[in-house]
N, CA, C and O atoms as a MOPAC input file, in Angstrom:
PM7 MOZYME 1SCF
protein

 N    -13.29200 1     0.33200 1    30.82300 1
 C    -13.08100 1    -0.49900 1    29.64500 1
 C    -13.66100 1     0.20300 1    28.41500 1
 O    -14.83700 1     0.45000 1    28.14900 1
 N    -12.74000 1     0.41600 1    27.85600 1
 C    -13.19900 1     1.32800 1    25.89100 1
 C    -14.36600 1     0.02500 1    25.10600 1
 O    -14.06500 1    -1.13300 1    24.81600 1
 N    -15.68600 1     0.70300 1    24.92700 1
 C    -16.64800 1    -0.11400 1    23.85700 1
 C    -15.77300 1     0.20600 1    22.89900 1
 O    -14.76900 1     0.91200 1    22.80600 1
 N    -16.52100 1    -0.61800 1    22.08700 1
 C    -16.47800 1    -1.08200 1    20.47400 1
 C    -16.74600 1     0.71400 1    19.67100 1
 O    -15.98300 1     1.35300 1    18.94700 1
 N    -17.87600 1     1.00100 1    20.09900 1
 C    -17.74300 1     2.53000 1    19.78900 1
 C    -16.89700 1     3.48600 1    19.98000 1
 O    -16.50100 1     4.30600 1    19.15100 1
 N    -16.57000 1     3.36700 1    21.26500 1
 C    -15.24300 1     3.97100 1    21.74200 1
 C    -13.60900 1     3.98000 1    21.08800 1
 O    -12.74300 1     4.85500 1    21.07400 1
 N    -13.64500 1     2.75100 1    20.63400 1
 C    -12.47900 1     2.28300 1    20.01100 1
 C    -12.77300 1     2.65200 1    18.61500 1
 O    -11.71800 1     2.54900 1    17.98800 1
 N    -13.57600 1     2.97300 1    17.97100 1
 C    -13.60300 1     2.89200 1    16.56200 1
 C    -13.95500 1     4.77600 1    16.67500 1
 O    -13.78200 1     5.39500 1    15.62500 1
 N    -14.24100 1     5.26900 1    17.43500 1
 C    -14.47300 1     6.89200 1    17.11300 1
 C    -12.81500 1     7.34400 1    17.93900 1
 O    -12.92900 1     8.51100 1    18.31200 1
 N    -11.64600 1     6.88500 1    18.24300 1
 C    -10.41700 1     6.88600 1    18.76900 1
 C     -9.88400 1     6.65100 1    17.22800 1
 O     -9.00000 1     7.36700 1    16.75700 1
 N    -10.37300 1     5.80600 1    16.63900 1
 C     -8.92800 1     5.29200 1    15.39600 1
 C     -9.68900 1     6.25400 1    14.36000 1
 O     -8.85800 1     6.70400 1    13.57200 1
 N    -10.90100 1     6.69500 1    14.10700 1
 C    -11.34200 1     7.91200 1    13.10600 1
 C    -11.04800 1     8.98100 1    13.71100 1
 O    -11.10800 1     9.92600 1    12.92500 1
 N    -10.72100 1     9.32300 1    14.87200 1
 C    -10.21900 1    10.61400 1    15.51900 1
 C     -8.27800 1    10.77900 1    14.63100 1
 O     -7.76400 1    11.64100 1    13.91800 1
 N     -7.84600 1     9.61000 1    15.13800 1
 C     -6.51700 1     9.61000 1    14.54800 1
 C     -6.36500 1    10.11500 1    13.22700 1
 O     -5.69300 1    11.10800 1    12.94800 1
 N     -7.17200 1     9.22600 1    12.19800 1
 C     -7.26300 1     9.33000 1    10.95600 1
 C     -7.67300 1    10.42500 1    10.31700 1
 O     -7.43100 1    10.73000 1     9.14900 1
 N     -8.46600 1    11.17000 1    11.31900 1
 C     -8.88400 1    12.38200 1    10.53100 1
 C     -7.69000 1    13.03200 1    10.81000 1
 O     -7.17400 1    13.63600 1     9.87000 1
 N     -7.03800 1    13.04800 1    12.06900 1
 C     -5.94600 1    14.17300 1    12.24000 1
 C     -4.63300 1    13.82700 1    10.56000 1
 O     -4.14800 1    14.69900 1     9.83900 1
 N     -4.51700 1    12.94600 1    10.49800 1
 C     -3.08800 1    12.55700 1     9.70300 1
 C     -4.07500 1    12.96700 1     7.86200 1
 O     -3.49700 1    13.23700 1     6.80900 1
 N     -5.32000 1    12.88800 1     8.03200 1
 C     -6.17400 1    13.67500 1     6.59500 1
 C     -4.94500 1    14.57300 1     6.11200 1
 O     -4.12400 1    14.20400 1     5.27200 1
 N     -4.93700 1    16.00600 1     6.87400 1
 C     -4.09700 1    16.76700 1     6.39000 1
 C     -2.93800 1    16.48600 1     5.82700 1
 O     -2.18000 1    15.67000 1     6.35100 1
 N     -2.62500 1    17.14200 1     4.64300 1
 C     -1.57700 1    17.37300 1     4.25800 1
 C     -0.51100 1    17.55000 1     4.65700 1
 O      0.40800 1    16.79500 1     4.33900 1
 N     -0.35700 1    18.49300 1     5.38400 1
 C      0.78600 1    19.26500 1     6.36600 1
 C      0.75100 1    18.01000 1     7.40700 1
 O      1.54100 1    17.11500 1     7.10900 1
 N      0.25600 1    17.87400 1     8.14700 1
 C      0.12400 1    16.94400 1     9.45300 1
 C      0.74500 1    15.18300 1     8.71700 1
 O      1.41100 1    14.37300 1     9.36200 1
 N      0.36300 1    15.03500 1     7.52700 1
 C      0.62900 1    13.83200 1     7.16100 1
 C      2.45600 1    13.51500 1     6.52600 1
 O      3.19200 1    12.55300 1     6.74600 1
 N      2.63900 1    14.48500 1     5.89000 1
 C      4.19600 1    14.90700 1     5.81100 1
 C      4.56300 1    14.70000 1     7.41800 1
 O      5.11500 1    13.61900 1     7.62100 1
 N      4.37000 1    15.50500 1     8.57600 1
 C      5.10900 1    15.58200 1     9.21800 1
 C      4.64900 1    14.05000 1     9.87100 1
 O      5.67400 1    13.62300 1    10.40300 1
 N      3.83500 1    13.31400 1    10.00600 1
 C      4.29300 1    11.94600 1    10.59400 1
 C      4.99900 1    11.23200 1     9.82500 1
 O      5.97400 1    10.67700 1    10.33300 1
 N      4.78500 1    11.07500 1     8.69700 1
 C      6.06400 1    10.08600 1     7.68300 1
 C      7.38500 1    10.82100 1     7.91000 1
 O      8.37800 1    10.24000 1     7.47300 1
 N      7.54000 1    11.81000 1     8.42000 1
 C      8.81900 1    12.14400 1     8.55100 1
 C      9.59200 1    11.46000 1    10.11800 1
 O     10.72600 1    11.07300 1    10.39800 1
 N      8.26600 1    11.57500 1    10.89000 1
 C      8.43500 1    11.12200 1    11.73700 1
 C      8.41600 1     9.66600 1    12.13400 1
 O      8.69600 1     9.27600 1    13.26700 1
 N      8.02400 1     8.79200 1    10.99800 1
 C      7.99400 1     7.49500 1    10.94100 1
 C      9.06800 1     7.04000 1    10.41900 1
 O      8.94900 1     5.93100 1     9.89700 1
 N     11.05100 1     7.98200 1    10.34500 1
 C     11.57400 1     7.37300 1    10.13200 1
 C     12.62200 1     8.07500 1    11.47900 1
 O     13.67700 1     7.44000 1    11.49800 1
 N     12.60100 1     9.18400 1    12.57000 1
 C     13.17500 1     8.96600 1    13.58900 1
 C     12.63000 1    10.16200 1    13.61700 1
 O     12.08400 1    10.75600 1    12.68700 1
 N     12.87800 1    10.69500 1    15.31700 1
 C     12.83100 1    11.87100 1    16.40800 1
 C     13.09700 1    12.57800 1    15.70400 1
 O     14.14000 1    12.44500 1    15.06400 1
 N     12.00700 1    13.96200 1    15.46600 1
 C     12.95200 1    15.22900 1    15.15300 1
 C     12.32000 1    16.58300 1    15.82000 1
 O     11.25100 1    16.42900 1    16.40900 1
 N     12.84100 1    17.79000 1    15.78400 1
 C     12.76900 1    18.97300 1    16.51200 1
 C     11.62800 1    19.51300 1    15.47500 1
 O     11.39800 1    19.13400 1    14.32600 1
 N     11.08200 1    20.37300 1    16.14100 1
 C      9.64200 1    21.30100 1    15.39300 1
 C     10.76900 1    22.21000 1    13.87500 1
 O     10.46100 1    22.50400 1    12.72000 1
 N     11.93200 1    22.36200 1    14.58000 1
 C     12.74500 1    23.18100 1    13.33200 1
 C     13.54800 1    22.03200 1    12.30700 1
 O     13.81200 1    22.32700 1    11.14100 1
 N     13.76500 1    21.20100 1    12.67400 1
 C     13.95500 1    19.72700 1    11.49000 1
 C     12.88500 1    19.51600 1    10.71700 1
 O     13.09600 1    19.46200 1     9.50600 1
 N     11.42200 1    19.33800 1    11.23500 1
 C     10.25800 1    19.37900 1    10.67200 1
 C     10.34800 1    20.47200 1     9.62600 1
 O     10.75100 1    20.24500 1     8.48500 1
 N      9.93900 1    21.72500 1    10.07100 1
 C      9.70100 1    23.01600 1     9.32100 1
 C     11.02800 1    22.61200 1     8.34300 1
 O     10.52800 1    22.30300 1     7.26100 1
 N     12.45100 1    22.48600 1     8.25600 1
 C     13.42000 1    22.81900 1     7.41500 1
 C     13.33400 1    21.61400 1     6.06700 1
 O     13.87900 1    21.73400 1     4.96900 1
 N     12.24400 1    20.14000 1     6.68100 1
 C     12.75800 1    19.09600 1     5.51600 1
 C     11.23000 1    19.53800 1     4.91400 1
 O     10.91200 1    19.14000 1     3.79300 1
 N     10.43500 1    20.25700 1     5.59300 1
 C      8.75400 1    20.65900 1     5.19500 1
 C      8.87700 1    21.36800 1     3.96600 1
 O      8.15500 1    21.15300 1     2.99300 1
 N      9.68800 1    22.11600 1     4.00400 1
 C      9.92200 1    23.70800 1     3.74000 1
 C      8.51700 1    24.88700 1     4.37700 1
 O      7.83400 1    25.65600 1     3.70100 1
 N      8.48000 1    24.69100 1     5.53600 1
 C      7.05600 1    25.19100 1     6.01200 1
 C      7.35800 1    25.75100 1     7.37900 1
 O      8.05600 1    25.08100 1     8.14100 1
 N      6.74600 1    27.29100 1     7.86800 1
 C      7.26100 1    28.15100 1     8.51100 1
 C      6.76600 1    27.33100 1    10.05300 1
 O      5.68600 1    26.76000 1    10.19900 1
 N      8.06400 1    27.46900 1    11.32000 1
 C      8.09600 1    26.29900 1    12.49000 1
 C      6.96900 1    26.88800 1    12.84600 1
 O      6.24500 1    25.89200 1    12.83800 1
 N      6.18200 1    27.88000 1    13.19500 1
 C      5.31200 1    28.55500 1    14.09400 1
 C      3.85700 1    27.09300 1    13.32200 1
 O      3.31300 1    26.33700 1    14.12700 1
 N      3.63000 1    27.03700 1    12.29700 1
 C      2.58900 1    26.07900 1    11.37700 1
 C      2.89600 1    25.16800 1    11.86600 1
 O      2.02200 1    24.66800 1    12.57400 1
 N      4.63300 1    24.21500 1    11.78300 1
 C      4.96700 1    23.32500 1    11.98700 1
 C      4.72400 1    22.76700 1    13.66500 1
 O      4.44700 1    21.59700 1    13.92800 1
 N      4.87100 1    23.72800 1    14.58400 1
 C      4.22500 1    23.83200 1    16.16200 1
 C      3.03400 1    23.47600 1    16.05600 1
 O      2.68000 1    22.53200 1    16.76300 1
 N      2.07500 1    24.09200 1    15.17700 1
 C      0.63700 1    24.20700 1    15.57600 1
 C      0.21900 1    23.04200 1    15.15300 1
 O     -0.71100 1    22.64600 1    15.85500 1
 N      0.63400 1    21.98000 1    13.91500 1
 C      0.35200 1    21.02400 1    13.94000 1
 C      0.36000 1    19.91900 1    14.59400 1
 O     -0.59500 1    19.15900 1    14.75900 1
 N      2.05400 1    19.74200 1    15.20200 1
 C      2.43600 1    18.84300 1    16.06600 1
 C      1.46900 1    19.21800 1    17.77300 1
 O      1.40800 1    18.38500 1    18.67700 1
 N      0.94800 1    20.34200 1    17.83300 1
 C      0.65100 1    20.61400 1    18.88700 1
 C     -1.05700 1    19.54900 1    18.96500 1
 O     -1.59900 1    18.97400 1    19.90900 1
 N     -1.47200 1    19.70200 1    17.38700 1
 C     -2.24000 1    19.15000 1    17.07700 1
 C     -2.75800 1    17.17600 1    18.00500 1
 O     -3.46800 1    16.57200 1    18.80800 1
 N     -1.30200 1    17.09100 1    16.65300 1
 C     -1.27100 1    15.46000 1    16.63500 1
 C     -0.81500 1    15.07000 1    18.21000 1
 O     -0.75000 1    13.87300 1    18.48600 1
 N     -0.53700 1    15.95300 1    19.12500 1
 C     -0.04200 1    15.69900 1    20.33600 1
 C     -1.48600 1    15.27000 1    21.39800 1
 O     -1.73000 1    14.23300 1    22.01500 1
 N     -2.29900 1    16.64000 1    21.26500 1
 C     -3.46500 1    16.30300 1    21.72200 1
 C     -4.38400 1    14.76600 1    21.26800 1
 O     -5.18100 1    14.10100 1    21.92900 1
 N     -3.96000 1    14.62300 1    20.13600 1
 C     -4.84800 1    13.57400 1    19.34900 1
 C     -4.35800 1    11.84200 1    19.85100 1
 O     -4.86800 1    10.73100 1    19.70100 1
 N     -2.72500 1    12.53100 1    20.69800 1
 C     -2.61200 1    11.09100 1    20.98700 1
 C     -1.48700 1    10.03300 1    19.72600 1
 O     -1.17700 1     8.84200 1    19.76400 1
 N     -1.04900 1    11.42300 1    18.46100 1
 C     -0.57400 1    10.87200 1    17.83700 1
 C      1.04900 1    10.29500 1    18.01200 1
 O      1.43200 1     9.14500 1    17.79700 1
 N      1.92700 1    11.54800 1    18.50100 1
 C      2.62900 1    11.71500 1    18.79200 1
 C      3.20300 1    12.37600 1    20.35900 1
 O      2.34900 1    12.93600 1    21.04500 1
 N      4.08200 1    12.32900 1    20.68800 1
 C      4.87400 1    13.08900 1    22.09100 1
 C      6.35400 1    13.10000 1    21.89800 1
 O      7.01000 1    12.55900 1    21.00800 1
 N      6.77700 1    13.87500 1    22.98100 1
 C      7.80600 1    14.67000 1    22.73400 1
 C      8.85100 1    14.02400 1    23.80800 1
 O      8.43200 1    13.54600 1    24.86200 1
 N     10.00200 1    14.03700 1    23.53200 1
 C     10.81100 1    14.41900 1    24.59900 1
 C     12.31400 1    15.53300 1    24.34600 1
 O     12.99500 1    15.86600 1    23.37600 1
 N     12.30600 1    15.77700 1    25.57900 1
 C     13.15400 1    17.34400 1    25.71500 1
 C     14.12200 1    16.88400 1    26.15000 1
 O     14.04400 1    16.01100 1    27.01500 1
 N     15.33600 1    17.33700 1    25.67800 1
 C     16.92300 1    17.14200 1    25.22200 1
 C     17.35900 1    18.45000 1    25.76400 1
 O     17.61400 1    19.36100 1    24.97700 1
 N     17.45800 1    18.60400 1    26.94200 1
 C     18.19300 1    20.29000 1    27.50900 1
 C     17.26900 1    21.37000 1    27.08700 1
 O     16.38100 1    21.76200 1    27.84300 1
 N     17.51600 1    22.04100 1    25.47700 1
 C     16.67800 1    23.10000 1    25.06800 1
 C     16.06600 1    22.58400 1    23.76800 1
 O     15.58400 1    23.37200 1    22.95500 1
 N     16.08500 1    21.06900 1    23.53700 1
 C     15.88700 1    20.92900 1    22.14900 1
 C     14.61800 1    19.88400 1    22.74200 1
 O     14.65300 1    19.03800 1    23.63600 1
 N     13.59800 1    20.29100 1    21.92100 1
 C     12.25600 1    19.18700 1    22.16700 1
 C     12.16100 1    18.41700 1    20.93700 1
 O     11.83200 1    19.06600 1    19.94400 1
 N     12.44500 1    16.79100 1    20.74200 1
 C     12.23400 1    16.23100 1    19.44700 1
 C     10.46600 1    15.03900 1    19.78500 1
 O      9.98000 1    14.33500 1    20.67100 1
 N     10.27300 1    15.33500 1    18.92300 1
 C      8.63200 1    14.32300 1    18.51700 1
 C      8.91500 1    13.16700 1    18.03000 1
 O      9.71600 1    12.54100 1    17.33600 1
 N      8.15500 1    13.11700 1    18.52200 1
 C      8.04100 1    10.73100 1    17.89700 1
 C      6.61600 1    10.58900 1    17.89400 1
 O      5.71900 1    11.09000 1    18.57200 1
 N      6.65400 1     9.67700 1    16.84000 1
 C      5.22400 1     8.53900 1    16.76300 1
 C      4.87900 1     7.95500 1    18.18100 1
 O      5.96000 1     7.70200 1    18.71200 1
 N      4.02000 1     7.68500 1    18.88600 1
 C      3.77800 1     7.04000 1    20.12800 1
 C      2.04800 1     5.69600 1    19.63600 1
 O      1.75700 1     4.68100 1    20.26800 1
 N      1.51500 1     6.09100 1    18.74900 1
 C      0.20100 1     6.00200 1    18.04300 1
 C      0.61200 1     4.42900 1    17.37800 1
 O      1.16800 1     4.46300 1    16.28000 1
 N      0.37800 1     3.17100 1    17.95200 1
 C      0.53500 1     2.27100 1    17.05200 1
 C     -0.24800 1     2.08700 1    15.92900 1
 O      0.33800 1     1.78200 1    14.89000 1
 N     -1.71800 1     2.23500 1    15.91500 1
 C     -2.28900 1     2.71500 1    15.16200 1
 C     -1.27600 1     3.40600 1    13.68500 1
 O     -0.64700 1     2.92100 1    12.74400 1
 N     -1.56400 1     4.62700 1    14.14200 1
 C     -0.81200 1     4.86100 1    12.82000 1
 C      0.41100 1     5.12400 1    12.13300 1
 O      0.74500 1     5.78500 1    11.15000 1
 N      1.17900 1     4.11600 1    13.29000 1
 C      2.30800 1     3.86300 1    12.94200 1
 C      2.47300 1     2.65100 1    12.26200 1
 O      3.60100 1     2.43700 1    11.81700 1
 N      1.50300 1     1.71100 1    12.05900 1
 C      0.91800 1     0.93500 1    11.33400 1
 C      0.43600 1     1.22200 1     9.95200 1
 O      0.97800 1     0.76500 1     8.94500 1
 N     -0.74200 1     2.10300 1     9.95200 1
 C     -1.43200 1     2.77400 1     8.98100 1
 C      0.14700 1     3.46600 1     8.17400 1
 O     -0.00300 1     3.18000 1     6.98600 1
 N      1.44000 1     4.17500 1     8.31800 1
 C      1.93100 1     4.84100 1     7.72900 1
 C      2.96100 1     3.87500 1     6.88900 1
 O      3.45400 1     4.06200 1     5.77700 1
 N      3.11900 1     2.74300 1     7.83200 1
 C      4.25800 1     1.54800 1     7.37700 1
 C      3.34800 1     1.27600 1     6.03700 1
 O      3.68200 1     1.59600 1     4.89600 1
 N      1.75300 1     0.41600 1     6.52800 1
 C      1.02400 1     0.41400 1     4.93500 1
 C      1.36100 1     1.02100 1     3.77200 1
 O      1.80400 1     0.41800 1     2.79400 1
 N      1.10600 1     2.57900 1     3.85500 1
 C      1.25300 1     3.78700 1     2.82300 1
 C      2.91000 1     3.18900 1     1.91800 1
 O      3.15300 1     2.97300 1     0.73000 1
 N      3.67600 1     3.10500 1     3.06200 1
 C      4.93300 1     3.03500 1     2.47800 1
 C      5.01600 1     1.62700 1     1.78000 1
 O      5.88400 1     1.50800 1     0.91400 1
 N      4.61700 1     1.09100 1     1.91700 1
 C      4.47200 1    -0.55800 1     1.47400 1
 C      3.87200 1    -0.29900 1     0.35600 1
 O      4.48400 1    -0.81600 1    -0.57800 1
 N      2.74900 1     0.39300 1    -0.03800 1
 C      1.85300 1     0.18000 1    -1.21900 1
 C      2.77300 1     1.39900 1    -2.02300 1
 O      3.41500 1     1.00800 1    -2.99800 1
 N      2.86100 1     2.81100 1    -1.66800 1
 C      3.75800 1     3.38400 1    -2.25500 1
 C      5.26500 1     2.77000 1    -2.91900 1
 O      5.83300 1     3.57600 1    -3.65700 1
 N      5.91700 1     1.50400 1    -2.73700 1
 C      7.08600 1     1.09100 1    -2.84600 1
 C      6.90800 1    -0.41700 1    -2.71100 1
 O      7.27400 1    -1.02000 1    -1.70200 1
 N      6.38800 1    -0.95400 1    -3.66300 1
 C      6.23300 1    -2.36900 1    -3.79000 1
 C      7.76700 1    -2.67000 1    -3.51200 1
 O      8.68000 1    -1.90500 1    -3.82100 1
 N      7.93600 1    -4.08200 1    -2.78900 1
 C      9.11200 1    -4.62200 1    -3.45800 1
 C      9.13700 1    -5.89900 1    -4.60700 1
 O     10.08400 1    -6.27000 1    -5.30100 1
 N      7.89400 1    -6.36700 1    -4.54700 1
 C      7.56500 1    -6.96600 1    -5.65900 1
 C      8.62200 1    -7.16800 1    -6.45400 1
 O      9.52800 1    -6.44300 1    -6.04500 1
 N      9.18400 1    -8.19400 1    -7.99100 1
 C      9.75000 1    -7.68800 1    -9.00700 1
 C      8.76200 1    -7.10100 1    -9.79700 1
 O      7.54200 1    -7.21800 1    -9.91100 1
 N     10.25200 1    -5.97700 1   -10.65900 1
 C      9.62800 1    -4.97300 1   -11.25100 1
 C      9.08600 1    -5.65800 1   -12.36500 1
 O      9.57000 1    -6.75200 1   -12.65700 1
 N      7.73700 1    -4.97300 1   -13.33300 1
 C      7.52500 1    -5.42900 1   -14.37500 1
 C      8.00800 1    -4.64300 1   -15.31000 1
 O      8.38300 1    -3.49500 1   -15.06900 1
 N      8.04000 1    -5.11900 1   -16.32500 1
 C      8.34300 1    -4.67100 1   -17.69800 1
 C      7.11500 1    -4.57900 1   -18.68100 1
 O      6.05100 1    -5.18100 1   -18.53900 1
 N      7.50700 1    -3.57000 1   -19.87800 1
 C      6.18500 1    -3.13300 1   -20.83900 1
 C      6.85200 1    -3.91800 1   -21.80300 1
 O      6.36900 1    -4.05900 1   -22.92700 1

């Protein structure tokens, strides 16, 4: 059974991983469907070998996993956590509120 400590050094483990820059692009990309390490790198503009090493990252961390399509491996969110945390971002980034006026 995960303590209270346990659970809270798991969701700052997450959070630090998605910190990055690079790593944080590639889950919002991934928070809108499956894609290949070379879909990543091409909407990144960022070389796949970086784009690997990150996802290889967020994989260990529990953020994401993969599944393999013949020769094609695509990534997904698996992390409710911060698949939560990224829906937020997009929510506060993009009120739907009405708009105001000056």
């Amino acid at each position: 059974m995960e303590t209270s400590l346990q659970h809270t050094s798991n969701v700052a483990s997450q959070l630090k991983l998605i910190a990055n820059p690079q790593r944080l692009d590639i889950v919002l990309l991934l928070l809108e469907s499956e894609l290949s390490a070379a879909e990543i790198a091409q909407a990144t503009d960022t070389h796949v070998t970086s784009v690997s090493n990150h996802l290889n990252k967020l994989r260990s961390g529990g953020v994401v996993d993969f599944t393999r399509y013949h020769r094609v491996i695509e990534y997904r969110l698996v992390s409710p956590l911060i698949i939560n945390v990224l829906k937020t971002i997009r929510e506060l980034q993009n009120p739907k509120g009405p708009s105001e006026t000056t």
